[in-house]
C-alpha positions as CSV (number, residue, x, y, z in Angstrom):
1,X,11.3,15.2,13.0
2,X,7.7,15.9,13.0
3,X,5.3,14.2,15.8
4,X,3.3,11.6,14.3
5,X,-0.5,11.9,15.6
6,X,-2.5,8.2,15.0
7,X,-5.1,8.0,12.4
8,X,-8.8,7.9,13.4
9,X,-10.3,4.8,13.7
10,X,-13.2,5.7,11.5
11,X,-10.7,6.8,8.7
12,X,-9.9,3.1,8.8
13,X,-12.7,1.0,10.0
14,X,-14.5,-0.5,6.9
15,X,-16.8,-3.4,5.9
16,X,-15.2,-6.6,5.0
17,X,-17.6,-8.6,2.5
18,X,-16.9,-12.3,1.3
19,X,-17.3,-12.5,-2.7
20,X,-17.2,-16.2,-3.9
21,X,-14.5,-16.2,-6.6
22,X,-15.6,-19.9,-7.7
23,X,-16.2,-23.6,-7.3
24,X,-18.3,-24.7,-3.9
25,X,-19.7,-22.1,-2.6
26,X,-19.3,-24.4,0.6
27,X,-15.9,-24.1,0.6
28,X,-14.4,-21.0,2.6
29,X,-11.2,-21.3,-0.1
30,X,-13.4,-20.1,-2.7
31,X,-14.2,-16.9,-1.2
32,X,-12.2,-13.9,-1.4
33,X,-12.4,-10.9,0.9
34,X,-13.5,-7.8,-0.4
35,X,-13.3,-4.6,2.0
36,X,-15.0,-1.3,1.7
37,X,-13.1,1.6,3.0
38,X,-13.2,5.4,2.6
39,X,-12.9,7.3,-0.1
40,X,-10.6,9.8,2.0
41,X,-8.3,6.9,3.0
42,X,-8.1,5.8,-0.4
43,X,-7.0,9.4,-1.7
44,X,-4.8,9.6,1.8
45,X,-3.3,6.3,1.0
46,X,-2.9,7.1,-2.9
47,X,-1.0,10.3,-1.9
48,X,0.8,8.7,0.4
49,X,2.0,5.7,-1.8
50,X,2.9,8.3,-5.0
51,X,5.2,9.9,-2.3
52,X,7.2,6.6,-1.4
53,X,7.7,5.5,-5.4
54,X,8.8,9.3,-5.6
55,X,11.4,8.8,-2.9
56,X,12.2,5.3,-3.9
57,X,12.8,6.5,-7.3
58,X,15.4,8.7,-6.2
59,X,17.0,6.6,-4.1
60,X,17.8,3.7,-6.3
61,X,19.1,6.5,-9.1
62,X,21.4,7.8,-6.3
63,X,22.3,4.1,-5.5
64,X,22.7,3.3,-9.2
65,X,24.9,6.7,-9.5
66,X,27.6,6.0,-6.4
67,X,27.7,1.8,-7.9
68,X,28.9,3.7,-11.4
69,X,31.2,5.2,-9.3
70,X,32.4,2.3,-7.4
71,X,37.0,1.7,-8.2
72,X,36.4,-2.1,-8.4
73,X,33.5,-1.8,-10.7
């Protein structure tokens, strides 16, 4: 298994903004947080998450393949 290294703290330090969604803009429930990150985390995460619905993918056809399989189907 490979040795995981932790991620930089700049790759994933951002800048959270509050965008009023609607209603009172005294209200705190009508505010929605918006945060601005990098673009290399986005492509890092993007990679990342195309990987996991790849593997996920072949998982649940390999599950759905041995239930096919199952005697008391």
């Amino acid at each position: 298994m490979e040795k995981l290294e932790k991620i930089p703290d700049w790759l994933t330090t951002g800048i959270t903004y509050l965008l009023p969604i609607s209603g009172d803009s005294k209200e705190v429930r009508n505010y929605q947080p918006f945060m601005c990150l990098t673009n290399l985390y986005k492509t890092l995460t993007g990679i990342r998450a195309k990987k996991i619905v790849h593997t996920f993918g072949r998982v649940e056809h390999t599950v759905s393949t041995a239930k096919s399989m199952l005697p008391w189907k």
